[in-house]
N, C-alpha and C positions, 0 to 999 in steps of 0.2 A: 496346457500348451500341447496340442495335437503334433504328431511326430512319430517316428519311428525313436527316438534315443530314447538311451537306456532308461530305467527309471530311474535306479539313484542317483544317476547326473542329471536326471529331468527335476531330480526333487532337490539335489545342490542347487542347482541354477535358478529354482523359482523360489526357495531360501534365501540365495544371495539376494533377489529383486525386490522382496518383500524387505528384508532386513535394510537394505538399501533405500529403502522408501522410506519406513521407521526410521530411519537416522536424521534423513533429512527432515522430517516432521519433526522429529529430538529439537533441532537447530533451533525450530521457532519459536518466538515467545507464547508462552511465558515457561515453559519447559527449559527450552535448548542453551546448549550452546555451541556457538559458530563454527567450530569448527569441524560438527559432526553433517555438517551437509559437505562438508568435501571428502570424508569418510563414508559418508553413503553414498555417493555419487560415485566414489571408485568401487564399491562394493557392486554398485550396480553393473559398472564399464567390467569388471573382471568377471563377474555373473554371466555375461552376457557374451562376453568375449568377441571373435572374429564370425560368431555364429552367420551359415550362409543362407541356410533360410528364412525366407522373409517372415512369413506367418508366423515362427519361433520367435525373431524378434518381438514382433505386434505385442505377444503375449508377456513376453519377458517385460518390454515397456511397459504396460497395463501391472501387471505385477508391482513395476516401481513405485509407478505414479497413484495406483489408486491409495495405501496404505499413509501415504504422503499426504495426500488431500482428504482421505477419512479424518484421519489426528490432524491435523490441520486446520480444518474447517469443521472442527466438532461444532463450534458455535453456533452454527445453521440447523443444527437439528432443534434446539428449542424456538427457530423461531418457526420452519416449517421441515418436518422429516422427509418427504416426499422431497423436497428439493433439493435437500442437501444430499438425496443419497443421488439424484439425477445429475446436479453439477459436480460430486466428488468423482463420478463414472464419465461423465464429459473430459472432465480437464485431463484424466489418467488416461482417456483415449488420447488427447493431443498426445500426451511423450511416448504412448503405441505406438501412433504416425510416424511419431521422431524415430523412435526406434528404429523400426520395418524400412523405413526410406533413407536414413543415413548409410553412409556406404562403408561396408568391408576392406580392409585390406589395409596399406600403407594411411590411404587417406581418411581413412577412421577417428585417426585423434584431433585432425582439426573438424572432420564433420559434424560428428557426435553432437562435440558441444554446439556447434553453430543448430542442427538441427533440434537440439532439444529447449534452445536459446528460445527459436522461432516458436517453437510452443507455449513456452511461458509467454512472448509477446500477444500470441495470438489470444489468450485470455487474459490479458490486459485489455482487451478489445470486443469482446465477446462472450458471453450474450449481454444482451441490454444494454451495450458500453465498457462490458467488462466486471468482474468480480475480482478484484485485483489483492485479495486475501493468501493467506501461505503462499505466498510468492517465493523464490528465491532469495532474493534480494533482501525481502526482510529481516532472512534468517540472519544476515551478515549487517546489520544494523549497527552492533557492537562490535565490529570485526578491525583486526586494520586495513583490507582494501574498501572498506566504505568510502575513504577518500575518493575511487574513480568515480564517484556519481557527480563530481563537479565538473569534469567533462561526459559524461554521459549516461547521466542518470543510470534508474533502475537496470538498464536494456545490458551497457556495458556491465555493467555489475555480475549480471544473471552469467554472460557470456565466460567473463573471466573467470567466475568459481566452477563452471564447468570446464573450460578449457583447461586450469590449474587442475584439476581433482581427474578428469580424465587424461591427461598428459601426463600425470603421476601412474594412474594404474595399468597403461598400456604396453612398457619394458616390464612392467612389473609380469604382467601376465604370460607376455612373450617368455620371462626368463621361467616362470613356471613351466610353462608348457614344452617347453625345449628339456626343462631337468627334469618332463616328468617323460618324455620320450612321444609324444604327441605332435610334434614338430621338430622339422631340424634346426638346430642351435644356428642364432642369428645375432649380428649386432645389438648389442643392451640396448642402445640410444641409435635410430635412424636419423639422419640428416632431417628429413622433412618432418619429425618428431618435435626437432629444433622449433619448430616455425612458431606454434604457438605459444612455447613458455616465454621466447623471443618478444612475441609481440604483448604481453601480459604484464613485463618487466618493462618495459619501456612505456606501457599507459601507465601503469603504476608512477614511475619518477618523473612523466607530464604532468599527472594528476594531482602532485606535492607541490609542483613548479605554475600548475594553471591559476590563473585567478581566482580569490575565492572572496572579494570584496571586504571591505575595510571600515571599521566603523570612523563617524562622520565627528569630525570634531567639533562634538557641544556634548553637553549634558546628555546621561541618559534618561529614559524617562522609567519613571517610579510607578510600578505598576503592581497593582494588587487584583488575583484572581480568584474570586469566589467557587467555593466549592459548597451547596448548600446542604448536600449528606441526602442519606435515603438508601432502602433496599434496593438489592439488586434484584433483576429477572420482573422488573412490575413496567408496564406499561400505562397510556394516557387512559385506556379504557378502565384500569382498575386503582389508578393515584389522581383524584383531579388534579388540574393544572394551578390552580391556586393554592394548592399543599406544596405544591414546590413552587412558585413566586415567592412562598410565605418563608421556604426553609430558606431561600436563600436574601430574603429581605433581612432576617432573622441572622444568619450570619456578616450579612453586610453592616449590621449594627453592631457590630463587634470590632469595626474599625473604627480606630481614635482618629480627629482630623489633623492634619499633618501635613504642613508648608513642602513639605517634601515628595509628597502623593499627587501623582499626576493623571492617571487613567484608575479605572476599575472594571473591570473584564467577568460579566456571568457567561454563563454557557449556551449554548444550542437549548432550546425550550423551555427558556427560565420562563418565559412568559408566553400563553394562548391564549388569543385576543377570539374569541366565538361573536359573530353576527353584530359587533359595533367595530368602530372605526379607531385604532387605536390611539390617535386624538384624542379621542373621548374617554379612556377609560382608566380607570382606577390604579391600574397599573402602571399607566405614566405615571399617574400622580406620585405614585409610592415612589417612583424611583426619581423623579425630580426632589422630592425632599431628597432622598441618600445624596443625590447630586449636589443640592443646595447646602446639608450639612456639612459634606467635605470640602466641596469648594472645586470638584474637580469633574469632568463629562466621565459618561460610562458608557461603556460599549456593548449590548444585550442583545441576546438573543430571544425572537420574535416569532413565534406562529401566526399569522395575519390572516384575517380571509382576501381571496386576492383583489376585489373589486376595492378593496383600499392600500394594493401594490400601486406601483407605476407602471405596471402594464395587467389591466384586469384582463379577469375571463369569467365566465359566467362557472358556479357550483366548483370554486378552487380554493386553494391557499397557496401561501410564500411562506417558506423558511427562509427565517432574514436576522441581518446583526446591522443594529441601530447602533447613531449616538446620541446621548441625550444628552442635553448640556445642563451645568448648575440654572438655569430657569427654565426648564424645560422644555427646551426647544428638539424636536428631532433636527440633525443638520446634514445628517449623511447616512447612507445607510446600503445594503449590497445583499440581494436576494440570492438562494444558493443555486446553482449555473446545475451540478450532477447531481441529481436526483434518485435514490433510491428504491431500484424496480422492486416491489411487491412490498415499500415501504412507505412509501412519498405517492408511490404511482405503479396503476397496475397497466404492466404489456399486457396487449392481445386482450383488452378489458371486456369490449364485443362478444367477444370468444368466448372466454371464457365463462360467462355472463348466461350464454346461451346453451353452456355445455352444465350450466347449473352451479359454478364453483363459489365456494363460501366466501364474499367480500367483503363482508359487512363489515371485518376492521378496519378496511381501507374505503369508506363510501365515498370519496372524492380522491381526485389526484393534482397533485400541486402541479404548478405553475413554477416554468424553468427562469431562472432570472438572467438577467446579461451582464457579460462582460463591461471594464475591468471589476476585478475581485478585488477592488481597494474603496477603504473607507477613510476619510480624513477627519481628523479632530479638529478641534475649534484653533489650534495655536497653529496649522498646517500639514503636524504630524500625520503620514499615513500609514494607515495597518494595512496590508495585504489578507485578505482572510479567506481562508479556507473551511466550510462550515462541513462539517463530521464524518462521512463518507471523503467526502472530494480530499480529505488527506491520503488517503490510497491513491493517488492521481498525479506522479511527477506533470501535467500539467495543467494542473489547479494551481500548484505553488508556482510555475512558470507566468499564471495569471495574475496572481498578486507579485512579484517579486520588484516590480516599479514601484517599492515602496521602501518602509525605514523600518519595518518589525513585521512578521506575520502571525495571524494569530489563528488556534484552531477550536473554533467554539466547538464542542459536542456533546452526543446524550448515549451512552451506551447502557442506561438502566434498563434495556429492555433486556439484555442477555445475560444469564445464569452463566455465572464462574467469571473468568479472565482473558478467556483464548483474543477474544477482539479487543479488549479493553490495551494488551500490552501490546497486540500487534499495531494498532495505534500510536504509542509512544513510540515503535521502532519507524514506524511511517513518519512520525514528527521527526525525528533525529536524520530519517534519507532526506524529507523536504527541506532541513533548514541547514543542508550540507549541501545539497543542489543549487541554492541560490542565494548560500552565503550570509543569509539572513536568522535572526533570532526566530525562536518559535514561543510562542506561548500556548499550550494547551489546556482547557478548562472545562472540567464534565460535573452536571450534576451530583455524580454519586463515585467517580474517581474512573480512571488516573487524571488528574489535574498535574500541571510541570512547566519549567522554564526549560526550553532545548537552544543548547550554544551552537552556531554556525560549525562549530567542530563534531556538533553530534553528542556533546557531554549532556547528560542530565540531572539537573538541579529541582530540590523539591518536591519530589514526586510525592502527591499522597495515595494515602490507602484509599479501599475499596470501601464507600459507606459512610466512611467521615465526611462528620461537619469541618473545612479549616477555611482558611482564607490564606495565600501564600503571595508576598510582595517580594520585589527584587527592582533593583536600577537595570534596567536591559537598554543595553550600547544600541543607538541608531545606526542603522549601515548604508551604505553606499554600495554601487559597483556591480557588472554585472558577473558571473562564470561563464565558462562556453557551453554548457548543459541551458542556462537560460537564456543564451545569445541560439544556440543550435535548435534546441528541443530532442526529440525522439527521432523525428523522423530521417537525418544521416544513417542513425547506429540502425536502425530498422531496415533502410536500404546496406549497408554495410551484410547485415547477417542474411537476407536473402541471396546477395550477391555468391557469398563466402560458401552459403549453403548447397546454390545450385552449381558453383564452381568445382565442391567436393566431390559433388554427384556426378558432373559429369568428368573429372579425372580418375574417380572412384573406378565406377565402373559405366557410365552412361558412353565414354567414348568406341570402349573396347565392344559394345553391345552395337553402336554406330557403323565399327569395321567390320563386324560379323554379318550386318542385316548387308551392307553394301557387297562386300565377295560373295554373300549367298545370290 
């Protein structure tokens, strides 16, 4: 942090940023808990304090955010190290920006947050569509303001835990700095201080009182999710894809049949259908008998080549969740809409291609499928689904939420350890609070779980087991104002909030200075 200040206050301050970062990394799963991203976030606001230079901030924010997004997004280095050290240094720049460009003084405590808000939105957006991992928002999954994502999503979420966490440490730092004789002694609590614990408490007892839909009066449906085991950290190029159809045929035979079993749910790549039409192939067949033997459709997950999608393209696939009925019929089926940059599909392929970069685990790139993200069962029932990634996405689950249950197929065996595997579960628990609907989550090699519209989690398995986990899950009705609204109010909201601070910060006072010169 370039400067004339002293060094040991240069090296408190870039302690506090760094610790402050680490805190909030703490919050997230599968480490944290919640309530250390509001401790780090004041750690960070008292770090940083009324600092008036801009460059000092830059670096101070960088400080925060990168230590935040290293521990955070470890998972990215086994799949590529080069990107994960390029996106952990992207995203720490956004809350640099945030930093450098929120404003000093009075208007500090509602900027801050607004401006560091706007950075977590911005990479929910960016690059590729966004990388929407160690989010904010995640960390508070299990929190009690989880509740405001039923009126607005992730976005409210991020804003409130900084608004709360920097409105807590801003008298706090005032009352230091005055008893430490650094400033003259000022009001603990300013008036305009008020404003935002104000408005944070009144989203909060909306957000108890907002809609949050109701389940429908009939029967729930009985569903059983396959979980068919396997190591972690292996991918399609070194486990064939028939080793795991088989693992999880294998435990689907382990279900007794039962008047009371209504669905059966595999995951995201149970099955890859290579150069035949999956019509034809052996793997219908396998899963029409399970179908036939129980008596009930299943709902799987599909690698297709895509000229046997419903909308071909020439050298592609489709990630897809079928249903197959007890005579093997497919009758519905929902290709996945966000696709996976440098998993599904490579950016800048051209480019890259000509600059020499190693493809070859990605030689084709799938094919985006369309909306709605609902699939319907033989009796009418529809699932909303969200296929593996797109659970990072308040709206992905905005897409299926016209439905009676959402379900989230996925495959997280390709990544060594847990960091994505639980931040998943906490994404299921924000999606199925946002639109009031049940979640079902189902992975080859784990976390598999039922998630209650309240965010509770039931059944979780382990990492590598073989199990298979059934539950009655309530059909719902009704919509919230997160999936009546979407994002884009609260987005306009925190721009608004942001360039308001700025210019009563200090953009006015520099307005009256440029005009009498």
């Amino acid at each position: 942090m370039p400067g004339a200040e002293g060094s040991p206050r240069l090296l408190a301050r870039l302690a506090g940023c760094v610790g402050g970062g680490l805190l909030v990394a703490s919050a997230m799963p599968p480490w944290g808990f919640w309530p250390l991203a509001f401790v780090g976030i004041a750690c960070f606001d008292l770090a940083l304090g009324d600092e008036p230079v801009r460059s000092r901030r830059a670096w101070a924010g960088l400080a925060f955010g990168l230590p935040w997004m290293l521990v955070g997004m470890a998972w990215m280095w086994f799949l590529t190290a080069p990107g994960y050290l390029v996106t952990s240094l992207l995203f720490a720049a956004l809350h640099a920006a945030a930093a450098a460009a929120a404003p000093i003084g009075p208007w500090r405590v509602l900027g801050r947050p607004a401006a560091h808000t706007l950075a977590e939105i911005v990479r929910m957006l960016v690059p590729f569509g966004g990388v929407p991992l160690a989010t904010l928002g995640i960390s508070q999954a299990g929190g009690p303001l989880l509740v405001v994502v039923r009126v607005g999503g992730v976005i409210l979420l991020t804003w409130l835990v900084f608004q709360v966490a920097i409105g807590i440490a801003t008298p706090v730092h005032r009352l230091i700095a005055s008893r430490s004789g650094r400033a003259p002694a000022r009001p603990f609590v300013r008036p305009l201080e008020l404003w935002g614990p104000a408005a944070g408490v009144i989203v909060v007892l909306i957000a108890f009182v907002a809609p949050a839909g109701t389940d429908r009066d009939i029967d729930p449906l009985t569903i059983a999710a396959v979980q068919g085991g396997g190591d972690q950290g292996t991918s399609a190029l070194n486990v064939p894809s028939s080793r795991v159809t088989q693992a999880h045929l294998d435990a689907t035979a382990t279900i007794e049949p039962d008047d009371d079993l209504d669905l059966v749910v595999w995951p995201e790549n149970g099955i890859d259908v290579d150069g035949i039409a999956f019509a034809d192939s052996q793997a219908l067949a396998d899963i029409a008998a399970e179908a036939a033997r129980l008596g009930v459709p299943f709902a799987i997950g599909v690698t297709v080549d895509s000229e046997f999608s419903s909308h071909p393209r020439e050298d592609s696939f489709v990630n897809a969740q079928l249903v197959v009925t007890p005579e093997g019929d497919v009758t519905s089926g929902y290709e996945k809409v966000r696709i996976v940059p440098f998993g599904e599909y490579v950016p800048l392929r051209g480019v890259l291609e000509a600059l020499g970069a190693p493809l070859d685990q990605i030689p084709s790139d799938a094919t985006r499928g369309r909306d709605p993200a609902v699939i319907t069962l033989p009796d009418g029932t529809r699932l909303g689904v969200m296929i593996s990634w797109e659970v990072f996405f308040g709206d992905r689950g905005r897409a299926g939420a016209e439905s009676d249950i959402l379900i989230n197929p996925t495959n997280g065996a390709s990544y060594t350890g847990t960091i994505v595997q639980t931040q998943q579960v906490a994404s299921s628990r924000l999606r199925a609070m946002e639109t009031g609907r049940w979640v079902v989550q189902v992975s080859p090699t784990g976390f598999s779980a039922f998630v209650s519209p309240d965010g509770d989690v039931f059944q979780r398995t382990d990492v590598s087991e073989r199990r298979v986990i059934t539950m009655d899950v309530p059909l719902r009705s009704g919509s919230t104002w997160y999936t009546t609204l979407g994002d884009a109010p609260w987005v306009a909201i925190v721009l608004v909030l942001t360039a308001a601070t700025l210019w009563f910060g200090d953009g006015r006072a520099r307005f009256r200075s440029r005009a009498a010169a």
